[in-house]
LOMARPA-931006 format. One record per residue (C-alpha): x, y, z; residue in one letter. Coordinates in steps of 0.05 Angstrom, whole numbers, padded with zeros to 5 digits, always signed. Layout:
<vokols>
XYZA/...
</vokols>
This chain:
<vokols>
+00379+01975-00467X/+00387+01929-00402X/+00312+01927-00400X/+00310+01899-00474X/+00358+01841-00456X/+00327+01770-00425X/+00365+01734-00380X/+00372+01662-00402X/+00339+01598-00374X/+00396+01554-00346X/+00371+01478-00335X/+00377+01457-00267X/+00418+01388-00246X/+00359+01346-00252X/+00340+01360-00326X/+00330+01299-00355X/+00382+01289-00405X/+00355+01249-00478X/+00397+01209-00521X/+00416+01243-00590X/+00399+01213-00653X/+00448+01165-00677X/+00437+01190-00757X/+00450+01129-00788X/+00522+01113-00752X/+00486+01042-00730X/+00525+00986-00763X/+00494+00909-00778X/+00537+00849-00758X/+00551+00841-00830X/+00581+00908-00840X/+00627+00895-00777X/+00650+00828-00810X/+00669+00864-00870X/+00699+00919-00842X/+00749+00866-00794X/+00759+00816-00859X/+00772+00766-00818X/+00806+00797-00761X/+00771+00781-00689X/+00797+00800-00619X/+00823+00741-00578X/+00773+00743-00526X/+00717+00731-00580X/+00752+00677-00605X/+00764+00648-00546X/+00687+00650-00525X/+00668+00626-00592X/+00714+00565-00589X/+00687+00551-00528X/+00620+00550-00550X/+00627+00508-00605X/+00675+00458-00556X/+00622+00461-00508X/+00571+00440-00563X/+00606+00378-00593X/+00624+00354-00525X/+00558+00355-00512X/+00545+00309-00562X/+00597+00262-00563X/+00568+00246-00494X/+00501+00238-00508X/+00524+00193-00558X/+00571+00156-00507X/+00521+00141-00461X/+00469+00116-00518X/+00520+00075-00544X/+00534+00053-00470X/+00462+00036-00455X/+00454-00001-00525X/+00519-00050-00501X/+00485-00067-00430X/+00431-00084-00464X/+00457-00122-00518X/+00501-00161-00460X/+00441-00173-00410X/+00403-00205-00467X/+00460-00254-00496X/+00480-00273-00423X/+00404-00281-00406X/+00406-00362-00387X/+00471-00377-00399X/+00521-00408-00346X/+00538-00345-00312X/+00477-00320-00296X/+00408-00347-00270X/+00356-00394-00304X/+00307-00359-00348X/+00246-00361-00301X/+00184-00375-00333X/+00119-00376-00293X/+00058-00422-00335X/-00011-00388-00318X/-00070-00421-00340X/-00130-00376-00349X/-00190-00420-00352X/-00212-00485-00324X/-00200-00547-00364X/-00137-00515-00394X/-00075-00558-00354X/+00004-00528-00347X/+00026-00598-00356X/+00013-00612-00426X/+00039-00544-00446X/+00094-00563-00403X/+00107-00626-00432X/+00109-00601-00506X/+00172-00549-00486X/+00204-00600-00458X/+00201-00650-00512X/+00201-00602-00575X/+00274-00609-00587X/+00318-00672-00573X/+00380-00641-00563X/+00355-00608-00491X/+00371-00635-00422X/+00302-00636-00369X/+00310-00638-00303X/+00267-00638-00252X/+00283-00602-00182X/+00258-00628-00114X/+00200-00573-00107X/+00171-00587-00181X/+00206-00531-00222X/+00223-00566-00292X/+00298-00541-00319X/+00312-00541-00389X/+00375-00536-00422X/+00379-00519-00500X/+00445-00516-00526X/+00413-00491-00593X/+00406-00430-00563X/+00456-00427-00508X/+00406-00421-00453X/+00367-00459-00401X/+00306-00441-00377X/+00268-00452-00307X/+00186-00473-00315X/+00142-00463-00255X/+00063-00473-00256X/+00023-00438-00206X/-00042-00485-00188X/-00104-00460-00209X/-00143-00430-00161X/-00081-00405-00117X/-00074-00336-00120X/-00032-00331-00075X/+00019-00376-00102X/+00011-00340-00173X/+00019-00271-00149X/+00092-00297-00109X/+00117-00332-00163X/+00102-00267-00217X/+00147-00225-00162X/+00207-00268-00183X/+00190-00297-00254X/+00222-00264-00321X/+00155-00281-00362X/+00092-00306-00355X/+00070-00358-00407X/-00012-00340-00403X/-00050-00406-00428X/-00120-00384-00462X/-00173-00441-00470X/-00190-00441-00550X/-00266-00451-00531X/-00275-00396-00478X/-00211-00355-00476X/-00216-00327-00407X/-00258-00348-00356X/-00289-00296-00294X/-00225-00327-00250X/-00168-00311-00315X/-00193-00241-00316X/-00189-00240-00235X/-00120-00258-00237X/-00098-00216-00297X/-00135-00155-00251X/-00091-00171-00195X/-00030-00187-00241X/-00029-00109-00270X/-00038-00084-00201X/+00023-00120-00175X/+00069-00111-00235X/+00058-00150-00300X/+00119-00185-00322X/+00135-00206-00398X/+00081-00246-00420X/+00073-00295-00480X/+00010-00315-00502X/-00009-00389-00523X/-00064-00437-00536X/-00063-00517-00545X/-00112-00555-00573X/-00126-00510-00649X/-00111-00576-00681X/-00177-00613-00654X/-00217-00551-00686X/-00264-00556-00741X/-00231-00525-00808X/-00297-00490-00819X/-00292-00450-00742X/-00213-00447-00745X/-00213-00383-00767X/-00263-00365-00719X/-00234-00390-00659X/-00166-00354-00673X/-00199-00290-00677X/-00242-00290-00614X/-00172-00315-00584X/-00139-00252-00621X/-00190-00207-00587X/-00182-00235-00513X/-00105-00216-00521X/-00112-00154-00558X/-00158-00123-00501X/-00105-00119-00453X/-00042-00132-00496X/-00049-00096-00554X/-00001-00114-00613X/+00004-00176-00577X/-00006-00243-00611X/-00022-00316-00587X/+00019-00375-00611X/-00009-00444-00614X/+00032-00489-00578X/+00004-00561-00621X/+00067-00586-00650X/+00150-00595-00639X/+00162-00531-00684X/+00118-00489-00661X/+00130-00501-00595X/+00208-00490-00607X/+00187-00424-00636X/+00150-00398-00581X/+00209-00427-00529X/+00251-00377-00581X/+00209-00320-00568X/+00207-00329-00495X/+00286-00326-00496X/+00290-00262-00539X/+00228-00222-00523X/+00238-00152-00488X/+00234-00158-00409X/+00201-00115-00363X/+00237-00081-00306X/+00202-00086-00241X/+00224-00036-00190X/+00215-00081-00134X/+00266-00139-00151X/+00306-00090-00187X/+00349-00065-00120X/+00336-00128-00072X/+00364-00195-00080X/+00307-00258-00088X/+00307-00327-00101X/+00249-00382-00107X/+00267-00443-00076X/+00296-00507-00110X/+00299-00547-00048X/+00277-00542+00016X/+00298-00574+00086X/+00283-00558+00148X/+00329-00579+00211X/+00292-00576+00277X/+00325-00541+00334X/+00280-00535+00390X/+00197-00563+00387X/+00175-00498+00351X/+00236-00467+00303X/+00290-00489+00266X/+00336-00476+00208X/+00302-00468+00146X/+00357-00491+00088X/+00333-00459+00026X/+00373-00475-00048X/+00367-00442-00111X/+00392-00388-00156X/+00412-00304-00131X/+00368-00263-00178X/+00371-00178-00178X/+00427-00154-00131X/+00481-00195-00088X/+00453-00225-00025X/+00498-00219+00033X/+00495-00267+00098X/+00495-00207+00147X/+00429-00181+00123X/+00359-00198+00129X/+00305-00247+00095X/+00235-00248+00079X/+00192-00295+00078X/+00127-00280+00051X/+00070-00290+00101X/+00111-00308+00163X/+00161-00242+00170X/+00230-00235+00168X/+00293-00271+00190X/+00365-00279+00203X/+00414-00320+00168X/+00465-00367+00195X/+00518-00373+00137X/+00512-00384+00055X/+00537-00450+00019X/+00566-00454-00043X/+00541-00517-00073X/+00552-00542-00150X/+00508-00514-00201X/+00458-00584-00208X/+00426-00555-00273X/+00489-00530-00326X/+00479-00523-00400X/+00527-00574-00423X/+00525-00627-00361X/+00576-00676-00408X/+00627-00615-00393X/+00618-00594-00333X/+00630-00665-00305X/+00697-00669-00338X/+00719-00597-00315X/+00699-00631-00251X/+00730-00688-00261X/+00801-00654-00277X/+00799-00609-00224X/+00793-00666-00177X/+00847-00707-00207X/+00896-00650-00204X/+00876-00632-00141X/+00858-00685-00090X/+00873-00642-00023X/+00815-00595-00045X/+00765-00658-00058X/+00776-00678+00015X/+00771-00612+00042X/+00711-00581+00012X/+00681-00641-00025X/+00616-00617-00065X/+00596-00563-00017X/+00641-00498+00005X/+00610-00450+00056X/+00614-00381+00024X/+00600-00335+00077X/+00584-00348+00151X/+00545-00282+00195X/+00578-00237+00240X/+00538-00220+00301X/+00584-00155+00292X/+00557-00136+00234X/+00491-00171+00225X/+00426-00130+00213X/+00379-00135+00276X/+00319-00166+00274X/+00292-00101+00326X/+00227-00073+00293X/+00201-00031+00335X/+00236+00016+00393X/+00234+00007+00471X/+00211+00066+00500X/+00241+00089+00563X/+00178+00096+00614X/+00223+00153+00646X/+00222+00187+00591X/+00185+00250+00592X/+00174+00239+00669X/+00172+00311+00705X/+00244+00320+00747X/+00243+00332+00824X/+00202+00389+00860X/+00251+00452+00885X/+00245+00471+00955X/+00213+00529+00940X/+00158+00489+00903X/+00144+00444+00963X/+00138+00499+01013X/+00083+00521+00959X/+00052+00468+00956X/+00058+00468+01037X/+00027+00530+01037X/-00034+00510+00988X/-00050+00448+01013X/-00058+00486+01083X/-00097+00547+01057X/-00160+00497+01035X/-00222+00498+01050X/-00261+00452+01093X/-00317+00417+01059X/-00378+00380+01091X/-00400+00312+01066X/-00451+00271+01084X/-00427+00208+01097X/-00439+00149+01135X/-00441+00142+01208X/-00372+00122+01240X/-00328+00150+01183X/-00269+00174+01200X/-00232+00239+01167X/-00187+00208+01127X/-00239+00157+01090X/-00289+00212+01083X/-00231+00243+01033X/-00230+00187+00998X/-00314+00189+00984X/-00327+00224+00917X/-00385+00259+00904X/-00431+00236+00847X/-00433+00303+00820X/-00361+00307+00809X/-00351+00233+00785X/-00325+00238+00711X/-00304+00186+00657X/-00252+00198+00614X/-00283+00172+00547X/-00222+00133+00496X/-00218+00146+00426X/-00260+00079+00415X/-00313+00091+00461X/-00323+00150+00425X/-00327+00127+00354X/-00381+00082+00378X/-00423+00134+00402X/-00418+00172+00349X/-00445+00112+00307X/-00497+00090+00359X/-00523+00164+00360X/-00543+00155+00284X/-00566+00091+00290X/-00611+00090+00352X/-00667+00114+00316X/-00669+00062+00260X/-00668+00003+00319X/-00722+00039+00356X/-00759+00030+00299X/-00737-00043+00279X/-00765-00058+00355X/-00831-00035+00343X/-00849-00067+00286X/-00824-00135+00310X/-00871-00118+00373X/-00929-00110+00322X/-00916-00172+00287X/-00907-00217+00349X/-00966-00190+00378X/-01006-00204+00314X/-00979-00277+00308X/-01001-00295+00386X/-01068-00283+00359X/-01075-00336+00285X/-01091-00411+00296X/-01051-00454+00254X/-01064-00525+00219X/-01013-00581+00205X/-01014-00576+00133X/-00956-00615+00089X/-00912-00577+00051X/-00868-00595-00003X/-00796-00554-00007X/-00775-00522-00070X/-00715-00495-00105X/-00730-00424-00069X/-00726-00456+00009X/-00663-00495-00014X/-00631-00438-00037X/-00647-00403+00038X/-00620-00457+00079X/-00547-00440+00057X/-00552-00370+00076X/-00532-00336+00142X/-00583-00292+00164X/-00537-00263+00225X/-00486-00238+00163X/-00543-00223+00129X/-00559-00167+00182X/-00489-00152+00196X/-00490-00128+00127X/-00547-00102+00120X/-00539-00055+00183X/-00471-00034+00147X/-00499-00006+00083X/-00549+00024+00116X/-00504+00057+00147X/-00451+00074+00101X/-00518+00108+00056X/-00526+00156+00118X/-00459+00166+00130X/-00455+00190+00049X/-00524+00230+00056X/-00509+00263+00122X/-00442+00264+00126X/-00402+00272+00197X/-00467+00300+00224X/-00476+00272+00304X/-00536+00282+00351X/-00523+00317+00406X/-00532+00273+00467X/-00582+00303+00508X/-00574+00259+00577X/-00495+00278+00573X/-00455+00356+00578X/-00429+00366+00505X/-00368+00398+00536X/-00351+00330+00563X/-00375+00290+00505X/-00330+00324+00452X/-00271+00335+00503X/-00226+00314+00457X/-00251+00358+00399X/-00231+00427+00376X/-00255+00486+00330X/-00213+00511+00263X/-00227+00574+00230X/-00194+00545+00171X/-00187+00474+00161X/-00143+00491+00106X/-00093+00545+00138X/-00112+00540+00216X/-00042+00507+00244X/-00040+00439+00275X/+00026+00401+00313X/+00040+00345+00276X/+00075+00328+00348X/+00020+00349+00392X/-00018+00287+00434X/+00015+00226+00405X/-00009+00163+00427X/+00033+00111+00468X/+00042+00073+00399X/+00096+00136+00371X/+00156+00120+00417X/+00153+00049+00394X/+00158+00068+00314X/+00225+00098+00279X/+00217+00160+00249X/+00263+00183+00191X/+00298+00254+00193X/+00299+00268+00114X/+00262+00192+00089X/+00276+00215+00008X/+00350+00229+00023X/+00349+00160+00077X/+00317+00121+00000X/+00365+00150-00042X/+00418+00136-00007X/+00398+00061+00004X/+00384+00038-00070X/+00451+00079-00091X/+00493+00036-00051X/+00517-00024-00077X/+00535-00088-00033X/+00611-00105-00044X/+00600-00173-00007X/+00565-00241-00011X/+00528-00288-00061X/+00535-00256-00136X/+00473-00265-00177X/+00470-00329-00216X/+00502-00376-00162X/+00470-00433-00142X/+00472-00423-00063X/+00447-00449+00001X/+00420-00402+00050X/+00410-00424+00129X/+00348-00377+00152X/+00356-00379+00229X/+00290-00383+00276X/+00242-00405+00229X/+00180-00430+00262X/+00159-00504+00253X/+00092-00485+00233X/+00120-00463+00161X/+00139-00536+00148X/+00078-00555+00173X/+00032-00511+00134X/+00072-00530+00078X/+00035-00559+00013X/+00077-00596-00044X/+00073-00565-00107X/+00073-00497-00081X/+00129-00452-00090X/+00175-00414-00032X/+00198-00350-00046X/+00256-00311-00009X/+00273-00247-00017X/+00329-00198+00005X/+00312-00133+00050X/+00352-00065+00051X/+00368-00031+00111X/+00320-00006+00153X/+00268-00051+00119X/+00243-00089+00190X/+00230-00023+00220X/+00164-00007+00248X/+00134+00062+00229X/+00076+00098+00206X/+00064+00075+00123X/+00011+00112+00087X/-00021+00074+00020X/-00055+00110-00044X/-00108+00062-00052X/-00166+00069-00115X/-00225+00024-00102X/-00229-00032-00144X/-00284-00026-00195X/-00323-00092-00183X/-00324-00081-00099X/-00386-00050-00077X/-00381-00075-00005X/-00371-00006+00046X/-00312-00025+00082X/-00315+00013+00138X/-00246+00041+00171X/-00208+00001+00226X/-00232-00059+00193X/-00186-00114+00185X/-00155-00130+00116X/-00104-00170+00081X/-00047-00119+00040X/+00001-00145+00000X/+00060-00089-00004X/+00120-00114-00045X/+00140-00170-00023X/+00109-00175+00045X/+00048-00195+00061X/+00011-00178+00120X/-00064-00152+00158X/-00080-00082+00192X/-00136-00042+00208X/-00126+00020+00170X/-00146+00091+00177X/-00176+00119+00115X/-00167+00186+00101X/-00177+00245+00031X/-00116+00246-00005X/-00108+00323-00005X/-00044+00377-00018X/-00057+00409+00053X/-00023+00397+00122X/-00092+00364+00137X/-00131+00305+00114X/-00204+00296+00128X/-00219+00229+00164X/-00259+00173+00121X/-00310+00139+00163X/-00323+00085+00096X/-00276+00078+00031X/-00323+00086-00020X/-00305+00078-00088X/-00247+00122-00116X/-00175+00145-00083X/-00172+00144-00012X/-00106+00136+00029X/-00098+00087+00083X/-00061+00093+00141X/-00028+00041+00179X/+00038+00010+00234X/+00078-00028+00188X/+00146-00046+00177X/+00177+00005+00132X/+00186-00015+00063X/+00226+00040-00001X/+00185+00056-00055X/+00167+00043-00118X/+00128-00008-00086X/+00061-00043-00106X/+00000-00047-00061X/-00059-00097-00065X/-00108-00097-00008X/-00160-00157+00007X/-00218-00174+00045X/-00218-00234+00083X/-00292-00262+00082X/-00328-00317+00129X/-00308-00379+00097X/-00224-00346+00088X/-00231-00330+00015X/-00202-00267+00002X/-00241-00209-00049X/-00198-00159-00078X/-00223-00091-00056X/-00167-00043-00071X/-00100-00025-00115X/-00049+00026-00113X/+00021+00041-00090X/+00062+00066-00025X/+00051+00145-00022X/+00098+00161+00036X/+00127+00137+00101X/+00103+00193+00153X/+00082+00191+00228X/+00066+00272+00220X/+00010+00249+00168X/-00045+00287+00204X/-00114+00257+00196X/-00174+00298+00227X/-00240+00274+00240X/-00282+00325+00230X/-00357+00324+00261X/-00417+00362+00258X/-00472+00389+00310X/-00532+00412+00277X/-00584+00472+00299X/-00654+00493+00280X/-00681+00574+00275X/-00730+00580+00322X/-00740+00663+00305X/-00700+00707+00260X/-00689+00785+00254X/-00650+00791+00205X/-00579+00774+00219X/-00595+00755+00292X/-00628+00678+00297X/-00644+00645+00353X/-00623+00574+00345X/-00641+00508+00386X/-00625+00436+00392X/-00548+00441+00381X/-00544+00442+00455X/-00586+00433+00518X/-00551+00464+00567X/-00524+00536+00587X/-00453+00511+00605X/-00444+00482+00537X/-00458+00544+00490X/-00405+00587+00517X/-00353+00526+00525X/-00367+00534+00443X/-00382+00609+00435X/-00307+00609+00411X/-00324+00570+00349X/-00347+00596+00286X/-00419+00570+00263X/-00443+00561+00185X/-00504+00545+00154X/-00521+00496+00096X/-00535+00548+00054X/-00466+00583+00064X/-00473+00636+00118X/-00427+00643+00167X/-00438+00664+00242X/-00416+00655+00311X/-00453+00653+00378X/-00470+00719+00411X/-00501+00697+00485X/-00532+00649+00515X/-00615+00651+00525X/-00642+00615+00590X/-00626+00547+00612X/-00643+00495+00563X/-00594+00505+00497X/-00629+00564+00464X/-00575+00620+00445X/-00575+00683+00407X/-00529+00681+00338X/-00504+00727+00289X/-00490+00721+00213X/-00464+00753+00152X/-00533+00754+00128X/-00607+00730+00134X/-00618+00663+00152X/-00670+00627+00107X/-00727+00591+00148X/-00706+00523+00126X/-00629+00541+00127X/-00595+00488+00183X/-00538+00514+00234X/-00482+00481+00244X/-00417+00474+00278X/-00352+00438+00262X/-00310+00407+00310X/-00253+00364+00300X/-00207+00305+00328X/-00138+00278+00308X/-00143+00207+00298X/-00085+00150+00293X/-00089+00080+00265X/-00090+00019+00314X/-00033-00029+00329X/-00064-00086+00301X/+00006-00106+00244X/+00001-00182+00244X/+00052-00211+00187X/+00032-00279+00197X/-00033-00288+00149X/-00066-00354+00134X/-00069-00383+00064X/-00139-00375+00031X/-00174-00435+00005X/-00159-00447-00066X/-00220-00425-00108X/-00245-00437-00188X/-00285-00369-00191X/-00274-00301-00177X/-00309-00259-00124X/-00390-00253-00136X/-00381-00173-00153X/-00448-00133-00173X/-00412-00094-00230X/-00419-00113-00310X/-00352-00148-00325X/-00341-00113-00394X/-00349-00041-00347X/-00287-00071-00297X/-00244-00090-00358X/-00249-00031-00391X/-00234+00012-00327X/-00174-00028-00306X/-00142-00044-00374X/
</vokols>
């Protein structure tokens, strides 16, 4: 019976253990709602209240701060002109030759007969229209001054763009709009004069080829004719109403272009520059610093208060006046018409310091132990004799001073070495040149020649205004730029000079993207006179957050005492032209390391080679460098630019640190000082740890292969020099890789192995590269260029530039 019975199978603690069927017990959210009727536990409630709280609390601020936004707005329009705040500023830009500011000019003023004109000392035409509560400020930049045009669109509310209604827009207009939408376009208004001296038969016409030069860079734009009293009162309407354009730029620094201008001489070369006119942006306090564009930045001596010389109603304002001086007479002798506002505390002033005074003891090693010097005791006894030959009569001690020839090296500079580089590829093509001018001189020696007359023609004319010595300089650079972009960063080995000591200064990656490099390894004498920011996006946010409780409010009419400013200013002076000042931030006159986003300018062509001077216009300053040009890359790394050739490039450069957003036009200065636009873009960062390589290449030729195993020549010519570089990894044009094995005899021949077989007409070659840092060359004093009626002589089809920049 015990035999019959089986013993049953008990599960063991790690059965897994399933989940039952739930046989329909599952209730919906509906069924529990019907079951409660109505009743819900507290802490359901309380998170459902809360939700719902949450929710329309949401809302009701997002509608707050619409309704917020839509009142600034509102009030920055309706107090736009009026008494408390600045002059609208409107810049007149004519855009074709024959078409004059004046007459447009002329017909604001005049359109309606209840306005007040003025006109200030510097030529900017005030007009006050109690019609429409406002007053508006007219400048005309000269044709032909770019310069002038591009400072006055930093400061001006709107441009008023004058068409011609033959042409429209002539090669110059369409240079200046170019440069205009680089910088920052203001508001513009389009208008014409002169519709009313058309034909009826081409009106029509004329309008819509006028139409079609607006619409192809301000579409849903339209231009106004500016002909009679109402029309022009119309467009002066629509230049009071229209939708302004926030620049980033004059947004967080105060500015101001000049009303008046006087200029007290101190000393035979500086004075005080006394500069009137109206706070624009932010408040402007005494203690901080100034800008003048194209001569660098300045201290202030105090700020004056003066009357307002342009008010709306000027029949009021002299009787407030008027009471105010009869009720109080002690105040009229006191102050009389001018109160100083604010006078500068050396205490608190910002420093005009740009750049930091390094300590020559810095870094210095510190004294020798005792145990050291005994050392060195020890060492210096312990050396060997050595026999010179030297001349007869020389003592010991001058025959240790006698190097040998052997030993003599030369440390090569940075520069130095550039230039060999680009003699290296070069030599060949003036080896050449020689010879052929040989040949031709030779055959010359042997003509006879006859004195025959000869009459000159259009053709020799033409070549008597050229310069053949720029004609070669240029010539030699686009020859080389086209090898520079066909063999790029490839350098002969010199054969009369050890590679080891050549390319000292060079070293091998395995990775240029992931191989490690010191940002603070080797810096140049130039880094301990630069400031260098801890956190620079935290330093910028910080600096536009904080808000200047102090000093001139925007919309006073002030007078501002720049300190130091040199008499050449006055001198260089033109009238007409207008002076702009602006504000700086804090840290603003700080030298440090600036690097540019630059995109080529579509009509340049000419290689502009790197560490060639040009002109940049960043902001509000103005200034020339020599920059570095570099790939603008996500790595640690960037790869050295020899030429900027057309596309994005960044440039690197010492210059005084300026917050971005920022604008960024960059100019060529040519032979007779005009100045070409080459380049546009913006400020990418402020970073001395910005590391730019320049990368080289030797080249090799297989002389025999087995296989994997080559033997390659002509990358060097010595023994010594392979295995200084048998530590660098080669590659091959066709994409093997390899590295050097040994050595084979005495004259550059070495064994190499690959990841594969080398094809016969495969090239070796070998990276090496160099950290390179821009030149000190920051000069913020830049001449004015010659005013000009055409734009620059560019090899590109016009419609192809427009279309690419608008």
């Amino acid at each position: 019976m015990a035999a019959d019975t089986q013993e049953r199978h008990r599960a063991g603690a790690f059965k897994q253990q399933n989940k039952s069927h739930k046989h329909g017990r599952h209730k919906t959210k509906g069924e529990v709602d019907k079951q409660a009727k109505g009743r819900v536990s507290v802490k359901v409630l309380s998170k459902k209240v809360k939700k719902i709280t949450s929710k329309l609390n949401r809302r009701n601020q997002a509608n707050q701060v619409r309704q917020q936004k839509r009142e600034e707005a509102i009030a920055q329009k309706r107090n736009r002109g009026t008494q408390g705040s600045p002059p609208h500023l409107v810049a007149i830009v004519p855009l074709c030759e024959g078409v004059y500011a004046e007459s447009i000019l002329d017909a604001l003023k005049t359109c309606d007969d209840t306005a007040t004109v003025h006109t200030s000392d510097l030529g900017l035409t005030h007009v006050s229209v109690p019609r429409f509560k406002q007053r508006f400020s007219f400048v005309s930049a000269d044709y032909g001054d770019l310069n002038a045009l591009l400072d006055v669109a930093k400061i001006a509310d709107s441009l008023l763009l004058v068409y011609s209604p033959e042409y429209g827009v002539d090669e110059y207009g369409e240079y200046c709009l170019a440069c205009l939408f680089a910088q920052g376009m203001p508001a513009a208004v389009h208008v014409t004069q002169g519709l009313k001296d058309v034909p009826s038969k081409k009106l029509a016409d004329v309008k819509r080829g006028l139409q079609k030069h607006v619409e192809r860079r301000f579409p849903k734009e339209k231009c106004h004719c500016v002909d009679t009293d109402q029309e022009a009162i119309l467009v002066l309407r629509h230049i009071g109403n229209q939708k302004l354009k926030k620049i980033s730029l004059r947004e967080f620094r105060p500015h101001l272009i000049a009303e008046k201008v006087e200029f007290e001489s101190e000393q035979d070369y500086e004075g005080t520059l006394k500069v009137s006119g109206y706070i624009r942006g932010q408040m402007l306090s005494v203690n901080s610093l100034v800008h003048l564009p194209g001569w660098g930045d300045f201290q202030m001596k105090q700020i004056d208060a003066p009357d307002d010389p342009y008010p709306i109603h000027p029949r009021n304002e002299k009787k407030k006046r008027k009471d105010s001086l009869n009720t109080d007479e002690e105040s009229m002798t006191m102050e009389e018409d001018i109160k100083v506002l604010e006078v500068a505390n050396p205490a608190r002033q910002e420093t005009l310091q740009s750049e930091v005074i390094p300590d020559p003891m810095e870094g210095e090693q510190t004294w020798p132990t005792e145990e050291e010097l005994k050392q060195a005791k020890l060492d210096f006894h312990e050396k060997q004799k050595v026999v010179k030959k030297v001349p007869k009569g020389t003592s010991e001690y001058q025959a240790a001073w006698i190097v040998d020839s052997e030993g003599e090296q030369t440390d090569d500079s940075e520069a130095s070495e550039d230039e060999a580089d680009e003699d290296m590829a070069a030599t060949s093509e003036e080896d050449s040149d020689d010879n052929e001018g040989n040949r031709s001189v030779a055959g010359t020696e042997d003509m006879e020649y006859d004195n025959v007359s000869v009459t000159f023609r259009d053709g020799e004319k033409y070549d008597a205004t050229i310069d053949v010595d720029e004609e070669e300089k240029m010539l030699a650079k686009y020859k080389e730029a086209r090898m520079d972009e066909m063999f790029p960063d490839e350098v002969d080995t010199p054969a009369d000079a050890p590679a080891r000591i050549r390319f000292q200064r060079y070293r091998g990656l395995k990775s240029f993207r992931t191989s490690p490099w010191d940002p603070k390894e080797n810096l140049p004498a130039d880094y301990a006179r630069i400031f260098n920011f801890q956190n620079f996006r935290s330093t910028r946010k910080r600096v536009l957050a904080a808000d200047c409780d102090e000093g001139a409010m925007p919309g006073w009419y002030v007078t501002l005492h720049i300190a130091n400013v040199p008499r050449a200013f006055m001198d260089s002076y033109t009238s007409g032209s207008p002076v702009a000042v602006f504000g700086m931030l804090p840290h603003e006159q700080k030298m440090s390391v600036v690097n540019f986003l630059l995109k080529r300018y579509p009509g340049s062509t000419e290689p502009i080679k790197s560490k060639e001077r040009l002109i940049f216009h960043v902001g509000y300053r103005r200034f020339a460098a020599c920059p570095v040009f570099s790939q603008h890359t996500n790595g640690d790394k960037h790869k050295f630019e020899r030429f900027f050739r057309s596309g994005i490039a960044v440039a690197t450069v010492y210059s005084p640190i300026m917050f971005p957003p920022a604008s960024v036009l960059v100019f060529k200065e040519q032979e007779n000082g005009d100045q070409d636009l080459v380049a546009t873009g913006s400020i990418l960062s402020v970073s001395p740890d910005r590391v730019v390589t320049k990368r080289i290449v030797l080249s090799g030729h297989p002389f025999k292969i087995n296989r994997k195993l080559v033997v390659v020549r002509y990358m060097f010519f010595n023994r010594e020099d392979i295995m200084w570089f048998k530590p660098v990894e080669l590659r091959s044009k066709h994409g093997r890789r390899g590295h050097i094995k040994e050595a084979l005899g005495t004259h550059g021949h070495m064994k190499c192995l690959f990841d594969g077989q080398l094809k016969s007409q495969d090239t070796v070659l070998l990276n090496l590269y160099k950290r390179m840092f821009p030149k000190w060359t920051y000069d913020p004093r830049v001449p004015r260029p010659p005013n000009r009626t055409a734009g620059p002589e560019y090899n590109t089809n016009k419609e192809e530039i427009i279309s690419e920049l608008f």
